[in-house]
C-alpha positions as a Markdown table, in Angstrom:
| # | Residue | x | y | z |
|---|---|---|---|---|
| 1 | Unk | -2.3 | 8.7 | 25.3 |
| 2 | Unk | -5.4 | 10.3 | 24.5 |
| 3 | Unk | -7.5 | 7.9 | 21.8 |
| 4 | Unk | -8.9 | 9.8 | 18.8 |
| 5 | Unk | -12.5 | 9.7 | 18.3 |
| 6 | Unk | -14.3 | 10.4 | 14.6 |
| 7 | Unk | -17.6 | 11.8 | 13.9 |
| 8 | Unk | -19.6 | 10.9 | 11.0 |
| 9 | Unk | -21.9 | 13.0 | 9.0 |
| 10 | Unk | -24.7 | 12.3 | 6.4 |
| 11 | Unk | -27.6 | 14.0 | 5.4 |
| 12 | Unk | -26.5 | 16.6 | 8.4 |
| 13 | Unk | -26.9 | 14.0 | 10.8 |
| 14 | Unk | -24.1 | 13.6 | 13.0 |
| 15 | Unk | -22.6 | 10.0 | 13.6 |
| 16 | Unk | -19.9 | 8.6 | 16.4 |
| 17 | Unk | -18.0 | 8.5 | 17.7 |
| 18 | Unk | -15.9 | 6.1 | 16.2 |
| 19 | Unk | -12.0 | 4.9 | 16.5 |
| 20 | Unk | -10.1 | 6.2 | 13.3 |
| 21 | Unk | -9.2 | 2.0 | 12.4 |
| 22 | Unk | -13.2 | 1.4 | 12.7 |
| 23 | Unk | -13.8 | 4.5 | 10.0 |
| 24 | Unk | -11.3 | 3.2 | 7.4 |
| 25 | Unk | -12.6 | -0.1 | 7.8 |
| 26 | Unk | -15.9 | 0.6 | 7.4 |
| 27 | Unk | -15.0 | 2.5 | 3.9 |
| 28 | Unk | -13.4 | -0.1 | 3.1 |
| 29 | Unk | -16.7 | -2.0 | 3.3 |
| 30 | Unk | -18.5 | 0.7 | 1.4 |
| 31 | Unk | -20.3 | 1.7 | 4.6 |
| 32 | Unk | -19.6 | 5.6 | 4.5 |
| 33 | Unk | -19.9 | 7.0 | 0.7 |
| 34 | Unk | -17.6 | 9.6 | -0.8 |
| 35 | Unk | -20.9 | 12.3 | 0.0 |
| 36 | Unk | -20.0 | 11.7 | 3.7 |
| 37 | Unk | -18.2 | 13.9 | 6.1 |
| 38 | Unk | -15.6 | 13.6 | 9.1 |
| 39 | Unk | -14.1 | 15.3 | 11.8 |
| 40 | Unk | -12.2 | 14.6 | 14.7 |
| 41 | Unk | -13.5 | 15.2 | 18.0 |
| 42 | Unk | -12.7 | 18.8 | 19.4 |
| 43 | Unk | -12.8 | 20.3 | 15.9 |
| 44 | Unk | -15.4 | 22.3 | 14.2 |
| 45 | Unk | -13.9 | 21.2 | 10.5 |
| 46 | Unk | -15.9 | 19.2 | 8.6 |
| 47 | Unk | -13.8 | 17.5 | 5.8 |
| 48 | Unk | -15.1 | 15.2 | 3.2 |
| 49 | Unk | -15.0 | 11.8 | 4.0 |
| 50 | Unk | -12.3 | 10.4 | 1.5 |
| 51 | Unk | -10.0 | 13.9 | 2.4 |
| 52 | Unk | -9.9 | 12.8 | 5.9 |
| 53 | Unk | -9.2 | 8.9 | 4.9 |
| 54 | Unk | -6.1 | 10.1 | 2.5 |
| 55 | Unk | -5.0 | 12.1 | 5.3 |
| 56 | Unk | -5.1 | 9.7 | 8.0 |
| 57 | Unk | -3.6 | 7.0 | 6.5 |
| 58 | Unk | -0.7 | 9.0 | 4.7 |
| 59 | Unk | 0.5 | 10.5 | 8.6 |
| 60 | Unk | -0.4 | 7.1 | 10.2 |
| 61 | Unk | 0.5 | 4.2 | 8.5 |
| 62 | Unk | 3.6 | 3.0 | 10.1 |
| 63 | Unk | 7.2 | 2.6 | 9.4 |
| 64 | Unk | 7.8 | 2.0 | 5.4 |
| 65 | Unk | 9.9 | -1.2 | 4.4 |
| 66 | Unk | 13.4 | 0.0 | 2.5 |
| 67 | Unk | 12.7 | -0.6 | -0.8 |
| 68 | Unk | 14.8 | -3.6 | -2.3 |
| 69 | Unk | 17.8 | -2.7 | -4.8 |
| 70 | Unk | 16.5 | -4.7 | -7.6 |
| 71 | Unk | 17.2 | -3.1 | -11.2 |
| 72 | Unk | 15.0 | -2.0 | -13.1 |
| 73 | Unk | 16.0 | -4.4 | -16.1 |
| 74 | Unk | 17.2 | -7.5 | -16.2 |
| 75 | Unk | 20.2 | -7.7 | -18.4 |
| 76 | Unk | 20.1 | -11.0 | -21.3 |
| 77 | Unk | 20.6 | -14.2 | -20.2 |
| 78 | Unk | 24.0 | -15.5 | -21.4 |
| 79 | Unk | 23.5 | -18.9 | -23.4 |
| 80 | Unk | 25.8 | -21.6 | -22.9 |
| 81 | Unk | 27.4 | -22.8 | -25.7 |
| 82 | Unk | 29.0 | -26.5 | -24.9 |
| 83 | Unk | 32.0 | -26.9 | -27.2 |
| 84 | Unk | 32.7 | -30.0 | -29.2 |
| 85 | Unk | 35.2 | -32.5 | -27.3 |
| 86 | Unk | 38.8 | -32.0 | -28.3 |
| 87 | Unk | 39.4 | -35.4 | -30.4 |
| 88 | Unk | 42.6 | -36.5 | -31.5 |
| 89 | Unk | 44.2 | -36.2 | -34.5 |
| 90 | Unk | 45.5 | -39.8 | -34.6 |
| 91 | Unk | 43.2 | -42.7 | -34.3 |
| 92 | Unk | 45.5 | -44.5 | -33.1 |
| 93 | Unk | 45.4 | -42.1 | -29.8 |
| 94 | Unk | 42.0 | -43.7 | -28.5 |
């Protein structure tokens, strides 16, 4: 499988190329600014830089885990109410 290469631009001055992990991690790091642009190799489309980042990451960020069936609410707590001993009625009985 063919590896996808990223270029960089600022300023007009072309970048890369770079592997599409290396890119988002260097956003991540505040490396490339919001002003910057990317394209994948073999394309003529620039796109700005945080377009390209939502995009890659929404078609390549793995299988989702099924979400838990946990409701939304909890229902009360029920309170537990201990009852008196039963005592006899005759004192005699204890």
């Amino acid at each position: 499988m063919k590896q996808v290469q990223i270029f960089i631009s600022r300023y007009h001055v072309e970048f890369g190329p770079f592997a599409p992990f290396e890119v988002i991690g260097l956003c991540e790091r505040a490396v490339f600014t919001p002003s910057d642009f990317a394209r994948e190799a073999g394309s003529d489309r620039w796109v700005p830089m945080m377009e390209w980042r939502r995009g890659w990451t929404m078609r390549h960020r793995g299988p989702q885990p099924k979400p838990r069936n946990v409701p939304t609410w909890m229902p009360p707590r029920r309170r537990l109410v201990r009852k008196p001993a039963a005592r006899a009625e005759n004192p005699a009985d204890y």
